[in-house]
Steps between C-alpha positions, in 0.01 A plus 500: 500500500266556812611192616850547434485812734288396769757204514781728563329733746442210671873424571549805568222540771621153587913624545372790720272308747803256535715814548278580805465201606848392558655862501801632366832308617590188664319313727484689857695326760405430872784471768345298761705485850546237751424369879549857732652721181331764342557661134771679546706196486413574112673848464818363337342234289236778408829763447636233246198385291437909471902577408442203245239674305179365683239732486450635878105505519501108410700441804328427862579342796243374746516609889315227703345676821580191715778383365605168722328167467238394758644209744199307337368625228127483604530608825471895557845644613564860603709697217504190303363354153346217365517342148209667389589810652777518303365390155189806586743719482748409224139454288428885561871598407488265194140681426628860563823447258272389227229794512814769514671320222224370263685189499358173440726292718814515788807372576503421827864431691488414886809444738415178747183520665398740264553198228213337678296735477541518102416135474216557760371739262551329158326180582235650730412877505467467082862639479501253165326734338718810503867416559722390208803414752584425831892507628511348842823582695616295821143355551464257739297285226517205675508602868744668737446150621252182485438391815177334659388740729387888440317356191324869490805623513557734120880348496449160552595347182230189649224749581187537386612804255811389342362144474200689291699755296779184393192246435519400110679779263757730752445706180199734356406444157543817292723680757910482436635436816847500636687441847828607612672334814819449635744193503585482849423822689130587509402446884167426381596195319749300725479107587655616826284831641720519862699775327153678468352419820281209331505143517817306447295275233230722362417254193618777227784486316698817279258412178199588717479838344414335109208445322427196268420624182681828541801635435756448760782740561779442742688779604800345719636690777163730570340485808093563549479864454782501219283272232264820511693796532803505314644601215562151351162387654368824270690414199316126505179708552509759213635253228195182620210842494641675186712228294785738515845579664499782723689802349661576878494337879511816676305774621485819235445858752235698449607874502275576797330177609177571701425294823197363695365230707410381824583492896391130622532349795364179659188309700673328750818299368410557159577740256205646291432734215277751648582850553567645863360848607728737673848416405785816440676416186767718431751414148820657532782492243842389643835657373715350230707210705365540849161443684492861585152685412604714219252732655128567603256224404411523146173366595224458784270361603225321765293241389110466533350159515602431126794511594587654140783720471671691198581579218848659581764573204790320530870539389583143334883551593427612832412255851252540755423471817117429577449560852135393662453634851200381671473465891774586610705296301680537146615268212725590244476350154820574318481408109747493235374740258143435321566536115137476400165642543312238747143503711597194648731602803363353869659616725398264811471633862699177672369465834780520791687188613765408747833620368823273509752758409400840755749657601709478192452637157309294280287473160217274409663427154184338274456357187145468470574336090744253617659284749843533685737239509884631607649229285317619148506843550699713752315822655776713514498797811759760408697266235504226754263176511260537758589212769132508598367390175320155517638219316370133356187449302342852395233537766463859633442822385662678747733520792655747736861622447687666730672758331761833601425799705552782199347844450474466130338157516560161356538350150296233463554255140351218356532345150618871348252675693573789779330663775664695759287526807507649884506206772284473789603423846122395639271356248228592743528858469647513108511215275752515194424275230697514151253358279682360224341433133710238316 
């Protein structure tokens, strides 16, 4: 009988130290960015996994301080990153998500360079060990291109670090791992790169992006940014991490979503993740149908050198302006409306450049998930298609349209989404940007 019952406390003890061991809930999942993004590019993805049932606190996207590759990757480069640079710091998010969790493993999902990362991690920072799946979207598995010279170079599908991360098995044993790429319109993945400003050969072909051994998803028609951040790239996501459909592909409101994040700006020519000290932020709702402030600034701001700001309260039906004011000089973010609670939002301090459209009005129109391309999907200015949209293969993220003189603003749409916004007439003393999501 003593046996009997030491048997079952056993278990028992043996269920709970399992319980804290892997924690209640699925496995925690790590969004891990690309080349010169930073985590907010997660917000939506993060908005649908969370309207989808998926348990906030397992859900955590990784903000690389220097986010763009080095030139060559062991030679020092101001406001840049190596390989191992990035795979420190992914190793620290990984660790941190599995101490607040309890978990016993991660999913791990990275959009292009942050793909390489993953692998980089999995097969040598002992990444193995504690991820159950990997999804890889747009990676440039194989090279940007494979070329002869630049052999240090991190995108050289010939290089010393692609040639080492494809020798043998492209796979890890005991992770799941899936890719998603394009058929025809990643710019990262092109026989012919002139479209991109790369080679005309550069040795890579559209099937670049997959994996032996894994499974391969095409999504046709997506371009880079789209195989990682939308809602059919999400759908592909959810049902390879959970084995189910997703009940809904769009955003559920919060009734008061709560706000946070960063101001950013850059070393040199490139962007980076750290904060900047001594920036004016000032978030102003806008009025139902017009860019007009709806009144005084609903919140304020100046950053120290965290360049932290928030939380502010937000009205998920209402949009905002997010004005930063530093030297001088302004830039106005205007956003659709944020349905959910986030602590992701950068907000980057763009440094001043020459500006082709002064003396008329004009937006920065951005779509920091996506690329444009006139001929897939028309930006539409006031109903009409914007005639400075850029057309061909999906390359940029954003362009300057010259837009009407009106007091109540502009309506700016793109694929169902709308923000109205206030044009500038001198980018050097006020930049407009309407930052679009989708």
């Amino acid at each position: 009988m003593m046996r009997r019952v030491l048997g079952v406390w056993m278990v028992m003890l043996s269920a709970v130290c399992a319980g804290a061991q892997t924690g209640a809930g699925p496995d925690p999942i790590v969004f891990v960015h690309g080349n010169g993004d930073d985590s907010a590019k997660w917000i939506g993805m993060i908005g649908l996994f969370e309207s989808n049932g998926y348990p906030p606190d397992r859900l955590y996207a990784v903000r690389f301080t220097n986010p763009m590759a080095r030139t060559a990757d062991h030679v020092p480069e101001a406001g840049r990153s190596s390989t191992i640079d990035q795979v420190s710091e992914l190793s620290a998010a990984v660790a941190r998500a599995l101490l607040e969790t309890h978990a016993h493993k991660v999913v791990l999902v990275g959009s292009s360079r942050g793909g390489m990362t993953i692998r980089n991690y999995l097969r040598n920072g002992g990444g193995s060990a504690v991820v159950s799946a990997a999804i890889l979207c747009g990676t440039p598995n194989h090279g940007v291109y494979a070329v002869a010279a630049g052999l240090d170079g991190e995108f050289n599908g010939s290089g010393t670090f692609l040639r080492e991360l494809n020798e043998g098995s492209e796979v890890v044993d005991g992770v799941r791992m899936m890719t998603l790429r394009s058929d025809k319109l990643d710019k990262y993945a092109q026989p012919d790169g002139r479209p991109s400003g790369l080679l005309e050969h550069t040795g890579v072909t559209y099937e670049g992006p997959a994996l032996k051994g894994a499974e391969n998803v095409v999504i046709a028609g997506a371009d880079h940014r789209e195989l990682a951040f939308t809602p059919q790239a999400f759908r592909l996501m959810y049902r390879y991490i959970t084995s189910k459909e997703p009940m809904r592909d769009m955003v559920v409101a919060e009734a008061r979503p709560v706000v946070s994040g960063l101001v950013t700006g850059f070393e040199g020519k490139s962007p980076t993740n750290l904060g900047v000290a001594g920036v004016r932020l000032s978030v102003y709702a806008l009025g139902e149908g017009s860019a007009r402030r709806a009144g005084a600034a609903v919140y304020e701001t100046t950053t120290d050198a965290s360049g932290a700001w928030g939380p502010v309260t937000l009205d998920p039906a209402v949009e905002y302006e997010f004005e930063l004011a530093s030297k001088g000089r302004t830039i106005s973010y205007f956003k659709a409306p944020i349905p959910r609670s986030t602590r992701l939002l950068n907000l980057r301090l763009v440094p001043e450049a020459a500006d082709p459209a002064k003396g008329t009005a004009h937006l920065l129109i951005s779509r920091p998930e996506g690329y444009f391309s006139a001929e897939r999907d028309a930006v539409l200015i006031d109903g009409a298609q914007s005639k400075d949209e850029p057309g061909g293969l999906p390359v940029k993220d954003n362009f300057v349209a010259t837009v009407p003189r009106a007091k109540g603003g502009v309506k700016v749409q793109l694929r169902g989404e709308t923000i109205w916004a206030r044009p500038s007439e001198d980018f050097g003393t006020r930049l407009a940007v309407v930052d679009l999501l989708w």
